[in-house]
C-alpha positions in Angstrom: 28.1 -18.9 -37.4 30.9 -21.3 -35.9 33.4 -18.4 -37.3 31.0 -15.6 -35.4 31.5 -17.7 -31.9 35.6 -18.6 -32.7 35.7 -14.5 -33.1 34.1 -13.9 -30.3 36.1 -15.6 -27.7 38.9 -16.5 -29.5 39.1 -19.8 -28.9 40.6 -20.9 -32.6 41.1 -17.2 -34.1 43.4 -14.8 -33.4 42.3 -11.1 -32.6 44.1 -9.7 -36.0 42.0 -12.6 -38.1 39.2 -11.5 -36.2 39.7 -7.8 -36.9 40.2 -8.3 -40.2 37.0 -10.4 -40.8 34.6 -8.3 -39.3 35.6 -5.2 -41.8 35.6 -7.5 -45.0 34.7 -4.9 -48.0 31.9 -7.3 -49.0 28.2 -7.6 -47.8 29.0 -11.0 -46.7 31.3 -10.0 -44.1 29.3 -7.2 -43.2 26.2 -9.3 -41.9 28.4 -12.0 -40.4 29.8 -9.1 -38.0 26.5 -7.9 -37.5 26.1 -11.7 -36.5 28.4 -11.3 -34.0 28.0 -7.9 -32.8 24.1 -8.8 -31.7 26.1 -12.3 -29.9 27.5 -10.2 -27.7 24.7 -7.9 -27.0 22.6 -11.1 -26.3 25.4 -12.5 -24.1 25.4 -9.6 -22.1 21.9 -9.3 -21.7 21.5 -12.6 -20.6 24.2 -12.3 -17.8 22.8 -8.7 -16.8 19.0 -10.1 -16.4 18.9 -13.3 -15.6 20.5 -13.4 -12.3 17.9 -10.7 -11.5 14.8 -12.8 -12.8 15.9 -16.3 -11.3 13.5 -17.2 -8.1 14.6 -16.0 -4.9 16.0 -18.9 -3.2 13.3 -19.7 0.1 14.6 -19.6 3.2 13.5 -22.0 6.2 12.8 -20.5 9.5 12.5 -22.9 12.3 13.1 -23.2 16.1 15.0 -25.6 18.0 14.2 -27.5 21.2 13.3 -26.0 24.5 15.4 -26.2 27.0 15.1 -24.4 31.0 17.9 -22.3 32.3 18.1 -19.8 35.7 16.7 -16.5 34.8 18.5 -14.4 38.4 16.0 -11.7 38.7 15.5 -9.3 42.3 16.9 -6.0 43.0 20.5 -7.9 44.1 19.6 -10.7 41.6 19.0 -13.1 44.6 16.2 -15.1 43.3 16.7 -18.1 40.4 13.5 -18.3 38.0 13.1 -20.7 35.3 13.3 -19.4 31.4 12.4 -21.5 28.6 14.9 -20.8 25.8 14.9 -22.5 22.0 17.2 -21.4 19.1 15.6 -19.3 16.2 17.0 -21.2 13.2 17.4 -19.6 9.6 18.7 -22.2 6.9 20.0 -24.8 9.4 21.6 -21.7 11.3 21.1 -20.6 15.1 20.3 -16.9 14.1 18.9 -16.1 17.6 17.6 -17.6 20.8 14.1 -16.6 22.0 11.5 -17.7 24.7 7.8 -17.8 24.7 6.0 -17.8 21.9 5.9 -16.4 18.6 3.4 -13.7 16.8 2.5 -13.3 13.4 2.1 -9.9 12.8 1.4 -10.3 8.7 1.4 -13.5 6.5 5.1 -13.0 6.2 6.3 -11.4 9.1 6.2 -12.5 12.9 7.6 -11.3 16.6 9.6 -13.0 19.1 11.2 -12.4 22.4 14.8 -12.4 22.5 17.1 -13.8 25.0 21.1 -14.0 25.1 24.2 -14.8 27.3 25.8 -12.1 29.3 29.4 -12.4 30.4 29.1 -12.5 34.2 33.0 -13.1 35.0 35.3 -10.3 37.0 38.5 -8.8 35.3 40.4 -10.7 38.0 38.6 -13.7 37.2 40.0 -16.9 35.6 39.1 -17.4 32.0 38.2 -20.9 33.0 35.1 -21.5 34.1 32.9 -19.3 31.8 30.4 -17.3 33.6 27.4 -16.8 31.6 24.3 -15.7 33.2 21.0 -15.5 30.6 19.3 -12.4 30.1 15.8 -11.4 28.5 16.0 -8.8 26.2 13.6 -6.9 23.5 11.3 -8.2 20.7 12.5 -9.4 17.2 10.8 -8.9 14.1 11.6 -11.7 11.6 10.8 -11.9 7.5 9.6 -15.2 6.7 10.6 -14.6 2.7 14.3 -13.0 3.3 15.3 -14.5 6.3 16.3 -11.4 8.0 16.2 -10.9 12.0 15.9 -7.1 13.5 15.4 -6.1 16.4 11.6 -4.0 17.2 12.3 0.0 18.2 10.1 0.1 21.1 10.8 3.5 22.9 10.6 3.3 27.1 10.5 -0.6 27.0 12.5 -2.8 29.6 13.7 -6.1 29.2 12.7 -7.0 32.9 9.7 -5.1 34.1 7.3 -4.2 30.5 5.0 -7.3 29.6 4.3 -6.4 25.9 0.9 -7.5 24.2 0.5 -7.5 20.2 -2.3 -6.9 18.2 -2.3 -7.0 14.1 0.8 -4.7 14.0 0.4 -2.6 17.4 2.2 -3.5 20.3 1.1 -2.0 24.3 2.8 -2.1 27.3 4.0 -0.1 30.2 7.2 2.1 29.6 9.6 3.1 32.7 11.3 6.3 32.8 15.1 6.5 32.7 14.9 7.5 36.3 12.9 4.1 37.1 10.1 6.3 38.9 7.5 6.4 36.8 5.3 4.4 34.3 4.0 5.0 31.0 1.2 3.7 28.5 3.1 3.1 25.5 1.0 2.0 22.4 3.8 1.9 19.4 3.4 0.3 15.7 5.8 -1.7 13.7 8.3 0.3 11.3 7.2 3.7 12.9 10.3 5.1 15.6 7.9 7.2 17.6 5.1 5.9 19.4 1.6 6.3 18.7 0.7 6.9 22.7 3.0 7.9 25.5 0.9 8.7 28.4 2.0 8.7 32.0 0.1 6.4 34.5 1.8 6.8 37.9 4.6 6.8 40.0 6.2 3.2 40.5 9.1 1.6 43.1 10.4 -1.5 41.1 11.5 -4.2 43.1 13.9 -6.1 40.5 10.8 -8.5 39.6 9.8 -9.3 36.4 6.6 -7.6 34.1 6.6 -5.5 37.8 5.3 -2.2 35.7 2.3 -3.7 34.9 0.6 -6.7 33.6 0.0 -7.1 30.0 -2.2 -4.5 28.5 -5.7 -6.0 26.9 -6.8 -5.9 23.7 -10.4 -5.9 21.8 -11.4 -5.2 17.8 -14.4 -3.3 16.6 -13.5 -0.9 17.6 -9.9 -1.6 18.4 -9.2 -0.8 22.3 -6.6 -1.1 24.6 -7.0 -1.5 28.0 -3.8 -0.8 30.2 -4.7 -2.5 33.8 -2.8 -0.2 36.9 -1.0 -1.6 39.9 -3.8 0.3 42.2 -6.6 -2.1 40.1 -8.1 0.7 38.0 -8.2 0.9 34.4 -7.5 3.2 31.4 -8.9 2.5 28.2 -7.4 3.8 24.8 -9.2 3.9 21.2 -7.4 2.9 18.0 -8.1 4.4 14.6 -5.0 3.8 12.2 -2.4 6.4 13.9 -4.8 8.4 15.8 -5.3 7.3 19.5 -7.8 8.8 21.9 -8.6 8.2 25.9 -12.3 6.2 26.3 -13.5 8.1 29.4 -16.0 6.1 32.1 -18.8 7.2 30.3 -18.4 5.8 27.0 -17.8 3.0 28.3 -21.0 2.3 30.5 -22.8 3.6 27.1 -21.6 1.3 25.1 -22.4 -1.3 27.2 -25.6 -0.5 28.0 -26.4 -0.7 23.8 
């Protein structure tokens, strides 16, 4: 066996002395090179699968300390409102920073807001000062098991004027054309590029405040409904049923709640 290994990698035998013991006429050699032949097939194996079968290493997900900072918001960004901003850390490491709070969407998965720093400084401008000016952008979706940090497709959303509200793995809020002009119900589902509901609800003027398009839509279970409130005070009611989504008309409504 110790001549099988020294053949193998040639640590006290030469290659020639190796050759010549692995085709020895007799049936001693003969099993002694199957010997090694099934060393190196184990070897192999073991460096193949192993790595493979080892536990995944966990990762920790944390957030850092709050902190406020000036959020300029207005039509001519005239008008300082506080953020609170903390760090999204993932093993030790600022991945991201976020504000408000976070929601689990599974067991293993959860959402956050995202915020970031925006280079605010002229061409002409001397490098020194930095001007950073903090922005809020979209929603993050983050794995609790691999540590990884996307960013959630939500189609029509804006970073300053939709209020999102989450519900198992649904999100609602009110979308804003590219034109800024008009608003939509937007119902859309984690993993899925196209939402589940696009429905226009008016005509809007935004005036550079924030969640302007509407406040955040209201949910209820059994049976899942979404309730998107308008600027004007009235109300339009969606039902939920896995992908399919269907308008809950006045009368329904006052049926059910007569029951």
């Amino acid at each position: 066996m110790q001549e099988s290994w020294e053949c193998l990698f040639g640590s006290k035998i030469t290659n020639t002395v190796c050759s010549l013991t692995l085709f020895r006429p007799d049936a001693s050699a003969y099993f002694h090179g199957m010997r090694c032949s099934w060393v190196l097939v184990l070897g192999t194996w073991l460096l193949l699968h192993l790595p493979a079968n080892a536990a995944a290493k966990p990762h920790v997900i944390s957030f850092g300390k709050t902190t406020t900072v000036k959020w300029l918001v207005g039509l001519d960004e005239e008008k300082a409102v506080d953020l609170k901003v903390r760090p999204l850390f993932v093993d030790t490491r600022v991945k991201e920073y976020t504000t408000g709070p976070a929601r689990d969407i599974t067991d293993r998965l959860f959402v956050v807001r995202r915020v970031f720093r925006l280079n605010d400084a002229l061409p002409e401008d001397p490098a020194t000062p930095a001007r950073w000016q903090w922005q809020r952008g979209g929603w993050l979706l983050v794995d609790r098991m691999t540590g990884r940090v996307t960013p959630v497709n939500l189609p029509e959303f804006d970073a300053l004027y939709s209020a999102a509200s989450w519900y198992r793995d649904y999100v609602a809020y009110c979308g804003i054309s590219d034109d800024g002009r008009k608003a939509f119900a937007i119902v859309a589902q984690v993993g899925r590029r196209k939402p589940l509901l696009k429905k226009q609800l008016g005509s809007i003027e935004l005036n550079g405040m924030p969640d302007f398009a509407c406040r955040a839509p209201q949910w209820q279970r059994q049976p899942a409904r979404v309730t998107f409130p308008g600027q004007g005070g009235e109300r339009t009611t969606f039902s939920i049923r896995g992908h399919v989504i269907d308008l809950v008309n006045d009368q329904e409504e006052e049926a059910e709640a007569t029951e």
